[in-house]
PDB file of N, CA, C and O in Angstrom, chain B, residues numbered from 101:
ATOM      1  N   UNK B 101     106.607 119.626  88.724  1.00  0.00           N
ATOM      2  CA  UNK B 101     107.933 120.091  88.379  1.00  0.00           C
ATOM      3  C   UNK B 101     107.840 120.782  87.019  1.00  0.00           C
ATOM      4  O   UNK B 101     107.247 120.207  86.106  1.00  0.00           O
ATOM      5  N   UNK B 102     108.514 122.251  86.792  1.00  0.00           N
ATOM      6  CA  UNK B 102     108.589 122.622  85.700  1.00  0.00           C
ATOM      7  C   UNK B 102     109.595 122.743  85.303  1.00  0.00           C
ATOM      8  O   UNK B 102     110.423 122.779  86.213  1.00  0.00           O
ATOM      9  N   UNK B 103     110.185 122.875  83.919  1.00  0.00           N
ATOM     10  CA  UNK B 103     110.775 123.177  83.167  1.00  0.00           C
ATOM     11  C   UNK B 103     111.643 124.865  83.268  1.00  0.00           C
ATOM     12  O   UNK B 103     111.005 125.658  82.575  1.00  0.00           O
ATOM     13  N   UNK B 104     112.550 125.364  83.758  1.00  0.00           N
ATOM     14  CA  UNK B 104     112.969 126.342  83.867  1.00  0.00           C
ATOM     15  C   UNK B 104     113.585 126.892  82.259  1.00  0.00           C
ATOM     16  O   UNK B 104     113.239 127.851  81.569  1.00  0.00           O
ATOM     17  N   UNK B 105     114.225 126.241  82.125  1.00  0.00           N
ATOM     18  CA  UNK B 105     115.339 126.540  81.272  1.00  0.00           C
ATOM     19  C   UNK B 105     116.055 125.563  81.201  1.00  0.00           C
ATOM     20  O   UNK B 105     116.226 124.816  82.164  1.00  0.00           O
ATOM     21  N   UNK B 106     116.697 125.359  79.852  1.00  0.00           N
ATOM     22  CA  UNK B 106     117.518 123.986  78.890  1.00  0.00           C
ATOM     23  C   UNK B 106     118.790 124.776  78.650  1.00  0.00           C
ATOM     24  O   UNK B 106     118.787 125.995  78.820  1.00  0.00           O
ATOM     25  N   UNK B 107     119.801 124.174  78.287  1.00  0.00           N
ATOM     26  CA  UNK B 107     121.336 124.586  77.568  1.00  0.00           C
ATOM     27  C   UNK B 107     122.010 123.631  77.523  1.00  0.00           C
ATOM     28  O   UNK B 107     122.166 122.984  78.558  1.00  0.00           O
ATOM     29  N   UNK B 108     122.528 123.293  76.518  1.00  0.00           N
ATOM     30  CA  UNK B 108     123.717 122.586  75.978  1.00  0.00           C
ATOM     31  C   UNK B 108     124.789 123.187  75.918  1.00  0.00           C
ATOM     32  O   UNK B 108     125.070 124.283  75.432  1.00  0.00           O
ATOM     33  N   UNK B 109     125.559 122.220  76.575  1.00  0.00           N
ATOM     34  CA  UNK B 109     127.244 122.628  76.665  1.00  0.00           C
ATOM     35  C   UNK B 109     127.956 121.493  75.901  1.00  0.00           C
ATOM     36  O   UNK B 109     127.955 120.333  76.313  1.00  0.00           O
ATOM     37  N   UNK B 110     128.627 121.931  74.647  1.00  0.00           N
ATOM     38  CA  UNK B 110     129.132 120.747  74.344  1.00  0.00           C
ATOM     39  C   UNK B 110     128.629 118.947  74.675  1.00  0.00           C
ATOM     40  O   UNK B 110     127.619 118.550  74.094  1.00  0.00           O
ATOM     41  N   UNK B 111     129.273 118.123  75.463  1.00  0.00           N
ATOM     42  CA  UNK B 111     128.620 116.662  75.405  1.00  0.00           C
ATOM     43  C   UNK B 111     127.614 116.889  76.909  1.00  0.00           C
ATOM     44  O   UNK B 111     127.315 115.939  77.633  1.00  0.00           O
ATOM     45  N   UNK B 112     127.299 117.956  77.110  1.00  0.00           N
ATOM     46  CA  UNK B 112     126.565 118.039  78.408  1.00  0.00           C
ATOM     47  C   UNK B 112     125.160 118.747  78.334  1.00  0.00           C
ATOM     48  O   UNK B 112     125.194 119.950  78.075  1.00  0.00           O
ATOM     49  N   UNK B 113     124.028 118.210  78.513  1.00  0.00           N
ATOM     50  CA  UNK B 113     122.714 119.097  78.325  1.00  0.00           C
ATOM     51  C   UNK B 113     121.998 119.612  79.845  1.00  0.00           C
ATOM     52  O   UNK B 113     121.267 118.786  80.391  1.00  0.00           O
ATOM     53  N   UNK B 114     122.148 120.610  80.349  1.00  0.00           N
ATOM     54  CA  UNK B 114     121.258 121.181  81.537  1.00  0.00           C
ATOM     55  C   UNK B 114     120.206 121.711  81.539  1.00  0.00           C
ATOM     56  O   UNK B 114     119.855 122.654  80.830  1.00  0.00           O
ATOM     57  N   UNK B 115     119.447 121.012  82.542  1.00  0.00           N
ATOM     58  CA  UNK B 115     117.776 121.854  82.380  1.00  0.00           C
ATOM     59  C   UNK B 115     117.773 122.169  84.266  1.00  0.00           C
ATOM     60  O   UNK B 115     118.218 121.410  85.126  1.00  0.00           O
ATOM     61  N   UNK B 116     117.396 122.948  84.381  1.00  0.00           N
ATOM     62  CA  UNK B 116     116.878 123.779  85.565  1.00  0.00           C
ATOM     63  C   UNK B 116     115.335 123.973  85.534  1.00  0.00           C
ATOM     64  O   UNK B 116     114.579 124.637  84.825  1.00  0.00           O
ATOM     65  N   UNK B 117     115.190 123.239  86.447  1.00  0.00           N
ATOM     66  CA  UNK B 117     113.889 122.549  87.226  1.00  0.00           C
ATOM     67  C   UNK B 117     113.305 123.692  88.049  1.00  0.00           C
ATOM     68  O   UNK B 117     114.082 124.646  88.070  1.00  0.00           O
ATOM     69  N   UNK B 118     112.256 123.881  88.688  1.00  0.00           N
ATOM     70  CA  UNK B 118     111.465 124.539  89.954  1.00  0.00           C
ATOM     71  C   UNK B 118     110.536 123.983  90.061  1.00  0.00           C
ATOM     72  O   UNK B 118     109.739 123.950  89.124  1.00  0.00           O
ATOM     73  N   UNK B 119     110.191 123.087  91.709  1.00  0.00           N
ATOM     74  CA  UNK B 119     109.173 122.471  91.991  1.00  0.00           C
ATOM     75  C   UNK B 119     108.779 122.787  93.815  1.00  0.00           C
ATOM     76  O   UNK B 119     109.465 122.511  94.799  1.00  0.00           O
ATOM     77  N   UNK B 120     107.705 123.318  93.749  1.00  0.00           N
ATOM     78  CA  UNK B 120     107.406 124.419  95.066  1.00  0.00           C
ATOM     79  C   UNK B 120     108.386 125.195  95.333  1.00  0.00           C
ATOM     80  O   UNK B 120     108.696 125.096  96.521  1.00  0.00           O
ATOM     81  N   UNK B 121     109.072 125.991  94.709  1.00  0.00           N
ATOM     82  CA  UNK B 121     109.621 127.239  94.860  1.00  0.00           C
ATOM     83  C   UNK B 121     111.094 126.678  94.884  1.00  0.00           C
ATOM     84  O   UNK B 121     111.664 127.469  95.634  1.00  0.00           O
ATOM     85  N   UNK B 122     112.168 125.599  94.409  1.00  0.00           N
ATOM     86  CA  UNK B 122     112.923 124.668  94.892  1.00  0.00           C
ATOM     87  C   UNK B 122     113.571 124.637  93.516  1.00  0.00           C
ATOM     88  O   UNK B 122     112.881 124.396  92.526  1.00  0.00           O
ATOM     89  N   UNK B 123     114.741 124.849  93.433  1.00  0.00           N
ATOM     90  CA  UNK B 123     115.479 124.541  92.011  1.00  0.00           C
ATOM     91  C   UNK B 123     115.923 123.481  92.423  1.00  0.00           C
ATOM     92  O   UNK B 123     116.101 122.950  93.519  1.00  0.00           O
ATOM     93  N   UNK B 124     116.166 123.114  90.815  1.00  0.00           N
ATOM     94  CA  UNK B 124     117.209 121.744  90.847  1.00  0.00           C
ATOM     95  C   UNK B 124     117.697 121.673  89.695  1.00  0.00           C
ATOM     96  O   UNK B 124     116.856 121.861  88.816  1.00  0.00           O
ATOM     97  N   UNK B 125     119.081 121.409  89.218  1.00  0.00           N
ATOM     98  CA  UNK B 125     119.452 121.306  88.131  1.00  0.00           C
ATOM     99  C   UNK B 125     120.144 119.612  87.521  1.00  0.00           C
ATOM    100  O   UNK B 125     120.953 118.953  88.175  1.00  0.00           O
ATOM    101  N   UNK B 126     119.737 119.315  86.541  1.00  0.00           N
ATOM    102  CA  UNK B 126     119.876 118.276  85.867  1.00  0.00           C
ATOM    103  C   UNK B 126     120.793 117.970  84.759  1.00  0.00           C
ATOM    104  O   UNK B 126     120.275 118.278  83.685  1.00  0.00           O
ATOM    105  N   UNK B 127     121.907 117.501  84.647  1.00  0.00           N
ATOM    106  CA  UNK B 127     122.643 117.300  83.606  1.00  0.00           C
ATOM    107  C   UNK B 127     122.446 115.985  83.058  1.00  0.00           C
ATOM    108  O   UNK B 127     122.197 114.976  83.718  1.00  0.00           O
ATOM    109  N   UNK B 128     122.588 116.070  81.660  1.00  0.00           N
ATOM    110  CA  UNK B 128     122.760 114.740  80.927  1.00  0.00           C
ATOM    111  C   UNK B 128     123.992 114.429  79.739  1.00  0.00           C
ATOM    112  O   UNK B 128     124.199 114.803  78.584  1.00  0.00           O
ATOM    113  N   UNK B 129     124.520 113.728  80.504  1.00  0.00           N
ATOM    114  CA  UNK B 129     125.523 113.189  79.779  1.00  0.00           C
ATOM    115  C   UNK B 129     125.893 111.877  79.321  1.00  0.00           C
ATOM    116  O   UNK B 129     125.877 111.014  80.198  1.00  0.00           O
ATOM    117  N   UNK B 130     126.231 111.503  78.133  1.00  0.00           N
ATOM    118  CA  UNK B 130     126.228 109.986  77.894  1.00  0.00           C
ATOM    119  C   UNK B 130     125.166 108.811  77.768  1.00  0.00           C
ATOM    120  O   UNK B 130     125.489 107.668  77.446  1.00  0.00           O
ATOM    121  N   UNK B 131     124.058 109.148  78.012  1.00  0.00           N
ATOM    122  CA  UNK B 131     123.238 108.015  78.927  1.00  0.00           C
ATOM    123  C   UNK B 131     122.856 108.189  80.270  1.00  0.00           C
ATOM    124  O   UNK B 131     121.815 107.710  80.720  1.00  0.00           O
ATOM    125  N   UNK B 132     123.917 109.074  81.146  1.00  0.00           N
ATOM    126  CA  UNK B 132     123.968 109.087  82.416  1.00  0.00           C
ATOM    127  C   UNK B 132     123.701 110.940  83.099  1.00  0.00           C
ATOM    128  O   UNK B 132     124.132 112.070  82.873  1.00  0.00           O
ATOM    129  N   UNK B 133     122.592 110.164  84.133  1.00  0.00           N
ATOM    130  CA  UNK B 133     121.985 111.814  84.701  1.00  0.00           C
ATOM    131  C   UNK B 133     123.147 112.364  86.319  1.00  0.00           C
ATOM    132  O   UNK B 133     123.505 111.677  87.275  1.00  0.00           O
ATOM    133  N   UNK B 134     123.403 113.712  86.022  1.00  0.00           N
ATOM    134  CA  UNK B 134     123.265 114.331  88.075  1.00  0.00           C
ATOM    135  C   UNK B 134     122.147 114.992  88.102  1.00  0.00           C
ATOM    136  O   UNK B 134     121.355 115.312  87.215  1.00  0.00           O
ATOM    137  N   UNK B 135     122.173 115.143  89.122  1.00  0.00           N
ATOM    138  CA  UNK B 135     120.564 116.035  89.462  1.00  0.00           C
ATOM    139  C   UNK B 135     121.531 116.381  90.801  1.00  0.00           C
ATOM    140  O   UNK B 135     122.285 115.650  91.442  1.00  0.00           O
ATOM    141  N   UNK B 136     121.089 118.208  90.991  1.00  0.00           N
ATOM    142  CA  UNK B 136     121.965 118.978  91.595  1.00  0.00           C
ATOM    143  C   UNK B 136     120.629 119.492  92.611  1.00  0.00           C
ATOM    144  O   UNK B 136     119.837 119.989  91.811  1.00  0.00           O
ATOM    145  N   UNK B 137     120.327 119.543  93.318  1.00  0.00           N
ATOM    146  CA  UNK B 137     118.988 119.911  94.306  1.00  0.00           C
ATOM    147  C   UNK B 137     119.328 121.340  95.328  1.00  0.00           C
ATOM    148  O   UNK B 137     120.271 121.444  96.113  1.00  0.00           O
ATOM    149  N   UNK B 138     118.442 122.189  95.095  1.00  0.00           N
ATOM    150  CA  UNK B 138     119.190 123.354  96.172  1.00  0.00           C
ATOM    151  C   UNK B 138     117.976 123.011  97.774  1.00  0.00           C
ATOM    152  O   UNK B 138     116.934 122.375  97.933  1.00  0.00           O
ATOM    153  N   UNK B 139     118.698 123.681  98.487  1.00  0.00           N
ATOM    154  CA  UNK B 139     117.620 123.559  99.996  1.00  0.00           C
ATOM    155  C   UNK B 139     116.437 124.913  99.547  1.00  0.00           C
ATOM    156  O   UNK B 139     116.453 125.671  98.577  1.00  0.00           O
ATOM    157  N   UNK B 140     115.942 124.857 100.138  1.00  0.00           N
ATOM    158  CA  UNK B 140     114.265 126.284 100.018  1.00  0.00           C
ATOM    159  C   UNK B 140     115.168 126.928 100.750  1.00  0.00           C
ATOM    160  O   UNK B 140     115.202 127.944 100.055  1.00  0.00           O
ATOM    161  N   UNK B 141     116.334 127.256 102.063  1.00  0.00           N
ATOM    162  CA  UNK B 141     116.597 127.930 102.837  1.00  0.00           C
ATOM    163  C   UNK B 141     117.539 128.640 101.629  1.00  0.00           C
ATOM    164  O   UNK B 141     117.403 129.862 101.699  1.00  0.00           O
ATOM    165  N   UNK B 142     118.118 128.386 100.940  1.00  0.00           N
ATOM    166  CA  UNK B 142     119.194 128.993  99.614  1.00  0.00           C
ATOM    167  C   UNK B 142     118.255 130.211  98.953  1.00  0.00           C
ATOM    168  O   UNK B 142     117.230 129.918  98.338  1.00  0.00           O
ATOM    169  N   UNK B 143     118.573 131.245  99.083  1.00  0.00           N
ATOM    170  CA  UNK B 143     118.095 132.235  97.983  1.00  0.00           C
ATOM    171  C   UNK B 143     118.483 131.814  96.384  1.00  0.00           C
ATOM    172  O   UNK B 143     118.966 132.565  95.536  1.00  0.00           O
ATOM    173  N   UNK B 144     118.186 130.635  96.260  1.00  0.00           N
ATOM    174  CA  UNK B 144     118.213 130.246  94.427  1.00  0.00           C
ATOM    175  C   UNK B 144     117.035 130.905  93.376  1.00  0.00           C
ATOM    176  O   UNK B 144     115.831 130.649  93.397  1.00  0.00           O
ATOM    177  N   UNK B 145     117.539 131.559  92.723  1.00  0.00           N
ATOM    178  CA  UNK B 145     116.603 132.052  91.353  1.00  0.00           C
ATOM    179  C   UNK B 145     117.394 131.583  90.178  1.00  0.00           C
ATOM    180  O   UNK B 145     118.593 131.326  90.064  1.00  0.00           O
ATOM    181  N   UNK B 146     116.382 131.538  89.321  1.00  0.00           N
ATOM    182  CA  UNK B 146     116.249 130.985  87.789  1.00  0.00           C
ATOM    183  C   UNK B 146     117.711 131.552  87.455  1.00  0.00           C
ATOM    184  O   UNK B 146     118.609 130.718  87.334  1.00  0.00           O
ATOM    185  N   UNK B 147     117.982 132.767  87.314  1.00  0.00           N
ATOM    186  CA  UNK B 147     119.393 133.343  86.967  1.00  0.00           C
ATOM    187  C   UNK B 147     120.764 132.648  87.570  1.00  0.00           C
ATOM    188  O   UNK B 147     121.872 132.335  87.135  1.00  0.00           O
ATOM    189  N   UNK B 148     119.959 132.579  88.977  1.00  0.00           N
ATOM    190  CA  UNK B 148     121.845 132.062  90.314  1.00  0.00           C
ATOM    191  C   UNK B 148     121.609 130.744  89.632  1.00  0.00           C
ATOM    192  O   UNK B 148     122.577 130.411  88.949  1.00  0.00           O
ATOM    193  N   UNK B 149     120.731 130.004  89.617  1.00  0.00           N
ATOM    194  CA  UNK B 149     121.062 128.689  88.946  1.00  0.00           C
ATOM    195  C   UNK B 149     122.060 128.281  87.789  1.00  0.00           C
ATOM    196  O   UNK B 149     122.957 127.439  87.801  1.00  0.00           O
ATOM    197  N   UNK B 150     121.565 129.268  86.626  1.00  0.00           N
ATOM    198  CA  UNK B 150     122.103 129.073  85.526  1.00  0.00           C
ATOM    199  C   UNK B 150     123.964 129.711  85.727  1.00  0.00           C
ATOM    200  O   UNK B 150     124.998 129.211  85.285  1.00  0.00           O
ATOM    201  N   UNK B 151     123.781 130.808  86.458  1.00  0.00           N
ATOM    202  CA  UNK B 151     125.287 131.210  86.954  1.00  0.00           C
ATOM    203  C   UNK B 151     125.843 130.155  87.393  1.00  0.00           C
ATOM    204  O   UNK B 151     127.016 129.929  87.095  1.00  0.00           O
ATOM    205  N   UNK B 152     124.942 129.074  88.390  1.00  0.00           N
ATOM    206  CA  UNK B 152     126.422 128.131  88.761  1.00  0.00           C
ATOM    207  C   UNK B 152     127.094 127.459  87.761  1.00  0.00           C
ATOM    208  O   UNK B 152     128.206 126.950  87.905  1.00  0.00           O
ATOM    209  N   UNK B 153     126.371 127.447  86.649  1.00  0.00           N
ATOM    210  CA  UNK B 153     126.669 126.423  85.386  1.00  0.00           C
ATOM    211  C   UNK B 153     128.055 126.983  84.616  1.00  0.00           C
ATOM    212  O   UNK B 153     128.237 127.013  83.399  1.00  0.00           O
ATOM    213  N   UNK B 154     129.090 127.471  85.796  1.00  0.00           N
ATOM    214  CA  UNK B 154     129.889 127.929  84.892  1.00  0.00           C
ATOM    215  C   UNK B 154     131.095 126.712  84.734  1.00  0.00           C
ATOM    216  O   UNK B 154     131.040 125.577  85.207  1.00  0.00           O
ATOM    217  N   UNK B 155     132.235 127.336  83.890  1.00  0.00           N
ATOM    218  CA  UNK B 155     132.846 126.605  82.832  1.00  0.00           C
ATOM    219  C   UNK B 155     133.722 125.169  84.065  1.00  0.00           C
ATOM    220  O   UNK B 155     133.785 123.976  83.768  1.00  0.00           O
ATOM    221  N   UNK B 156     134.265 125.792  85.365  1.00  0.00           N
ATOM    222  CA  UNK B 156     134.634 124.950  86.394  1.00  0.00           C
ATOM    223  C   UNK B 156     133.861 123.765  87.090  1.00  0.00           C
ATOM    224  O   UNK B 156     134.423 122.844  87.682  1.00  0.00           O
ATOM    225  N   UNK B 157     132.479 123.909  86.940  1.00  0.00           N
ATOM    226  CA  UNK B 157     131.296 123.310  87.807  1.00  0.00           C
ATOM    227  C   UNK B 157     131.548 122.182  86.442  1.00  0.00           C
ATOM    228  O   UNK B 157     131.898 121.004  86.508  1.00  0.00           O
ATOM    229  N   UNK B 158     131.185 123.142  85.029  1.00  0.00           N
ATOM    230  CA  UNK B 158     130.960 122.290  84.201  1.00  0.00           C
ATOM    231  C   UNK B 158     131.999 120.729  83.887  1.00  0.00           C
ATOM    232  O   UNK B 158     131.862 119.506  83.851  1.00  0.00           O
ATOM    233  N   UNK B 159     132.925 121.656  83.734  1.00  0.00           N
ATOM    234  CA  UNK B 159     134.334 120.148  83.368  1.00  0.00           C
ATOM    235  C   UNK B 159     134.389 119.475  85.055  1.00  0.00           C
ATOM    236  O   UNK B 159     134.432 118.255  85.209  1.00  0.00           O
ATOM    237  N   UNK B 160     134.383 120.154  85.905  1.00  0.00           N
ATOM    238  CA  UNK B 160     133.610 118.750  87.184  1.00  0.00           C
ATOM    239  C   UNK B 160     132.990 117.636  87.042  1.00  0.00           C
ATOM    240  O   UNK B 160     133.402 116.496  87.256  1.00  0.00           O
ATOM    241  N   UNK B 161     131.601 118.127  86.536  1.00  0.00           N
ATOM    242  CA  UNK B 161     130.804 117.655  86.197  1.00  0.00           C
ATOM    243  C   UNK B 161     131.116 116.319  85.010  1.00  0.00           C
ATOM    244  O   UNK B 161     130.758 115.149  85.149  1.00  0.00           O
ATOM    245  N   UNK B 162     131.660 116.734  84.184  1.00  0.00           N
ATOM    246  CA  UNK B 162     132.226 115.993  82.598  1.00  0.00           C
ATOM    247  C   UNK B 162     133.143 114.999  83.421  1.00  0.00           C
ATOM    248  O   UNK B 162     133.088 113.797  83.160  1.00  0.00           O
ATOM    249  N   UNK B 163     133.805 115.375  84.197  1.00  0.00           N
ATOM    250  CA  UNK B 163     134.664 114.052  85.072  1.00  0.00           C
ATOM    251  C   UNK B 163     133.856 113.288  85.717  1.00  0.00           C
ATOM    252  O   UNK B 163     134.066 112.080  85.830  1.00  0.00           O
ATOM    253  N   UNK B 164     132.799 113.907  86.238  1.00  0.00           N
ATOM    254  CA  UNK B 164     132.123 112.805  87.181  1.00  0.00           C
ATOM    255  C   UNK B 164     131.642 111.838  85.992  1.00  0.00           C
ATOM    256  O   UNK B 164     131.616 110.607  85.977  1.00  0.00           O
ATOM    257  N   UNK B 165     131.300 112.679  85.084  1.00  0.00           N
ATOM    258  CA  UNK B 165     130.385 111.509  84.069  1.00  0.00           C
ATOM    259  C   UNK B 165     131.368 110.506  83.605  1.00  0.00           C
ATOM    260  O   UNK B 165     131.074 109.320  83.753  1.00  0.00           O
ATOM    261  N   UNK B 166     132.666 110.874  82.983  1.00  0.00           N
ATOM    262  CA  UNK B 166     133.650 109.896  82.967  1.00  0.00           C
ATOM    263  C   UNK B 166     133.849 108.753  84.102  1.00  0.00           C
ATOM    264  O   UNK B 166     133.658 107.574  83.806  1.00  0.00           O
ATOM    265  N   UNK B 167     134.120 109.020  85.013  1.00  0.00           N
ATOM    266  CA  UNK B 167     134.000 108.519  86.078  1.00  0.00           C
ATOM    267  C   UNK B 167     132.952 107.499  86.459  1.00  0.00           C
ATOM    268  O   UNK B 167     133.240 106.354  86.807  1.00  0.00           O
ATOM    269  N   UNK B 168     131.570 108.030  86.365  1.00  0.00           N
ATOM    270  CA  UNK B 168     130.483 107.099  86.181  1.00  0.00           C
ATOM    271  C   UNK B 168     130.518 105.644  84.975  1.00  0.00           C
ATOM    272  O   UNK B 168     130.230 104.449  85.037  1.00  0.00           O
ATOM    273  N   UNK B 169     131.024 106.554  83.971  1.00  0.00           N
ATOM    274  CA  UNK B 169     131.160 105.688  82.908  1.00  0.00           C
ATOM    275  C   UNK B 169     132.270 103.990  83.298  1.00  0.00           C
ATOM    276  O   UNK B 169     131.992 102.858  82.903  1.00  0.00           O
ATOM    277  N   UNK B 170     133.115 104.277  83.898  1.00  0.00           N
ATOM    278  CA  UNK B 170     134.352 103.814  83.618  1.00  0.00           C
ATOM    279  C   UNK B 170     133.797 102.777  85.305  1.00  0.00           C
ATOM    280  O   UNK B 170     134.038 101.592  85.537  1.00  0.00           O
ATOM    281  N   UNK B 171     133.423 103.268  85.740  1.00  0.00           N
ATOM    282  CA  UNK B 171     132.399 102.203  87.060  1.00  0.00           C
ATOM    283  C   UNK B 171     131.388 101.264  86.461  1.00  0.00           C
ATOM    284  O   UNK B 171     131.211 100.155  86.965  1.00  0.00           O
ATOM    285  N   UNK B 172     130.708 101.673  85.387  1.00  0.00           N
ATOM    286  CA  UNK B 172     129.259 100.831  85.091  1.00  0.00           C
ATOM    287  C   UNK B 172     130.305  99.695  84.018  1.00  0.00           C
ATOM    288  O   UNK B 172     130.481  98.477  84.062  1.00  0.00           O
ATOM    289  N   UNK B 173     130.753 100.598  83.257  1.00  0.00           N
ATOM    290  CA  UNK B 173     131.741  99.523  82.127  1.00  0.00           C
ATOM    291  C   UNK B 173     132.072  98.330  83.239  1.00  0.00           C
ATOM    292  O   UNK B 173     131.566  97.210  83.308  1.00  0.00           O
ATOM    293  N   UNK B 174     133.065  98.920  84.067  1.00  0.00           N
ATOM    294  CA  UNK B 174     134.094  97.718  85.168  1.00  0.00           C
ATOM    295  C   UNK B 174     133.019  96.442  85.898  1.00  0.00           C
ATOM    296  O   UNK B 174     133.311  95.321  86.316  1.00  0.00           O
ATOM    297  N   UNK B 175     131.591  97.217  85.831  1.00  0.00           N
ATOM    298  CA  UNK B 175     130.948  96.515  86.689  1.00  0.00           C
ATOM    299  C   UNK B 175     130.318  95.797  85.445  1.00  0.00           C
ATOM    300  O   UNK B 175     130.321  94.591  85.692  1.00  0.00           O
ATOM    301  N   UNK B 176     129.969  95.956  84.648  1.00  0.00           N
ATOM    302  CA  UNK B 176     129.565  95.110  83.256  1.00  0.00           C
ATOM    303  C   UNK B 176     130.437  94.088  83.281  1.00  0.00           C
ATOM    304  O   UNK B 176     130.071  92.977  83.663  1.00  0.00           O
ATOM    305  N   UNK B 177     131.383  94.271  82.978  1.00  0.00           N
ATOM    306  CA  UNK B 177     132.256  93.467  82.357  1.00  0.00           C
ATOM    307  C   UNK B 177     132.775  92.187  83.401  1.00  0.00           C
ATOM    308  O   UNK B 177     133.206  91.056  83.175  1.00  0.00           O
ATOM    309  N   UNK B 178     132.519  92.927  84.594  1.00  0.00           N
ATOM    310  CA  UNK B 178     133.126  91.996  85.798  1.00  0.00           C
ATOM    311  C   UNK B 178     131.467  90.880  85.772  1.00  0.00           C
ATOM    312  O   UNK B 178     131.278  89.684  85.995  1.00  0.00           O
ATOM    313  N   UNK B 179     130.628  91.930  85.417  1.00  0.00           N
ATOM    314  CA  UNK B 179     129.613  90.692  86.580  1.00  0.00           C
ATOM    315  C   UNK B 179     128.692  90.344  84.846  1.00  0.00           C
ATOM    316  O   UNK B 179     127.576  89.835  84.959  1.00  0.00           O
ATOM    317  N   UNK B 180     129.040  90.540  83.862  1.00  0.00           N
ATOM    318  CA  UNK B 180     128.312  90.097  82.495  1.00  0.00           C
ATOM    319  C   UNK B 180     128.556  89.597  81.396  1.00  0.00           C
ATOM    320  O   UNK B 180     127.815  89.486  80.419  1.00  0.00           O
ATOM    321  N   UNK B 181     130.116  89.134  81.604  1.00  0.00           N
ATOM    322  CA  UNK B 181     130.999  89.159  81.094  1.00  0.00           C
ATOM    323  C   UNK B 181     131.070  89.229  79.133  1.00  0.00           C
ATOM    324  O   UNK B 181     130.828  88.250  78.428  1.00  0.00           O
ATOM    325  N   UNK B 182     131.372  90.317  78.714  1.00  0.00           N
ATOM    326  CA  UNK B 182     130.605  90.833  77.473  1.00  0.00           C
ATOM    327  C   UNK B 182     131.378  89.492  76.544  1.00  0.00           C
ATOM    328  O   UNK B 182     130.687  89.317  75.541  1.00  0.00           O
ATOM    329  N   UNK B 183     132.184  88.831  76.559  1.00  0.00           N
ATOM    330  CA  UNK B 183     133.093  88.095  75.704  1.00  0.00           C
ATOM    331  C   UNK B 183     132.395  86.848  75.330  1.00  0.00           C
ATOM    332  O   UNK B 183     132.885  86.211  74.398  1.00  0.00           O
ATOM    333  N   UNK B 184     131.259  86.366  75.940  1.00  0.00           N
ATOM    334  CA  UNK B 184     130.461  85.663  75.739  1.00  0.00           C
ATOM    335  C   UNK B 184     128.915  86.190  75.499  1.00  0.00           C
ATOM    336  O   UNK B 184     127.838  85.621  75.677  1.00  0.00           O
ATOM    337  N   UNK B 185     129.163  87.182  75.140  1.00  0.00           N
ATOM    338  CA  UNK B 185     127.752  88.265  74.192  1.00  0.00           C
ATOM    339  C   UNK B 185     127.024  88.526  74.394  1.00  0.00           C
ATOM    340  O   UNK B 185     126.177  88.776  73.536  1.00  0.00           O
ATOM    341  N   UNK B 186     126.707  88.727  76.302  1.00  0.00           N
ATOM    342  CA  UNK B 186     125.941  88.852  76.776  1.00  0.00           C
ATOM    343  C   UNK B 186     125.549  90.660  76.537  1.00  0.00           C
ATOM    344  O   UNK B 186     124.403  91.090  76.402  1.00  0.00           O
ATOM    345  N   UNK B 187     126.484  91.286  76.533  1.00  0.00           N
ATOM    346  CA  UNK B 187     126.677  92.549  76.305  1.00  0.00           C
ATOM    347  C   UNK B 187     127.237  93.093  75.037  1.00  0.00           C
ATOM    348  O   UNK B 187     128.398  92.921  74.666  1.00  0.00           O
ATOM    349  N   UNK B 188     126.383  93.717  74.446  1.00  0.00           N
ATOM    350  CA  UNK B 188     126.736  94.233  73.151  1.00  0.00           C
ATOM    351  C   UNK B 188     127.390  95.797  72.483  1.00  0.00           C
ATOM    352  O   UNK B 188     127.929  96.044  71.404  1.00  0.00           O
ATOM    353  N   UNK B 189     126.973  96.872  73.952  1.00  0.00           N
ATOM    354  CA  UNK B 189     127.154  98.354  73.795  1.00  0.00           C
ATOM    355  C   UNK B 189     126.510  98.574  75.160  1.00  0.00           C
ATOM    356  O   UNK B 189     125.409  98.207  75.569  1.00  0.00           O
ATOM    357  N   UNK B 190     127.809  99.503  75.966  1.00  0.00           N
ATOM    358  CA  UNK B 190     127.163 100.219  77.000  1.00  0.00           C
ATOM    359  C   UNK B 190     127.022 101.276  76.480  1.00  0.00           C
ATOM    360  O   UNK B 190     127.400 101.866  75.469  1.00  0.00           O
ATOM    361  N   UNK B 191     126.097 101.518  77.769  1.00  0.00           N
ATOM    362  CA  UNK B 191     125.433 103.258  77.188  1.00  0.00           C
ATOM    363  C   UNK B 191     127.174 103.971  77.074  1.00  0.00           C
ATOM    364  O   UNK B 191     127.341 105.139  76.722  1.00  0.00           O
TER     365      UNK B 191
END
């Protein structure tokens, strides 16, 4: 797997991947990854990749991570219960 290309968007970092001819794009947010995978049948290049990264995909994206967030917290707290210190900082 290589390294295509990196960009930071505000609280969001994307790198665009190619591994046997195969994009994939990777966001990191928070602590927490998506990984976006295209099919080989997709005419994806280095450029259409970075085009999908536009400003709509992006704040999608920023919700899902919220979203993620607000699941791992609920599930912390339900099954670790931080009030007895078992838990100190989620990601």
């Amino acid at each position: 797997m290589r390294i295509v290309k990196e960009m930071q968007f505000d609280q969001i970092k994307a790198t665009i991947f190619i591994n046997n001819e195969k994009y994939s794009i990777k966001l990191d947010g928070g602590g927490m990854e998506q990984i976006y995978k295209f099919d080989s049948t997709l005419d994806i290049s280095a450029k259409i990749a970075e085009d999908i990264l536009d400003e709509k995909f992006l704040e999608s994206s920023f919700d899902i991570f919220r979203q993620m967030k607000k699941n791992i917290e609920g599930s912390v707290y339900r099954n670790l219960n931080p009030s007895k210190g078992k838990v100190e900082e989620i990601i």
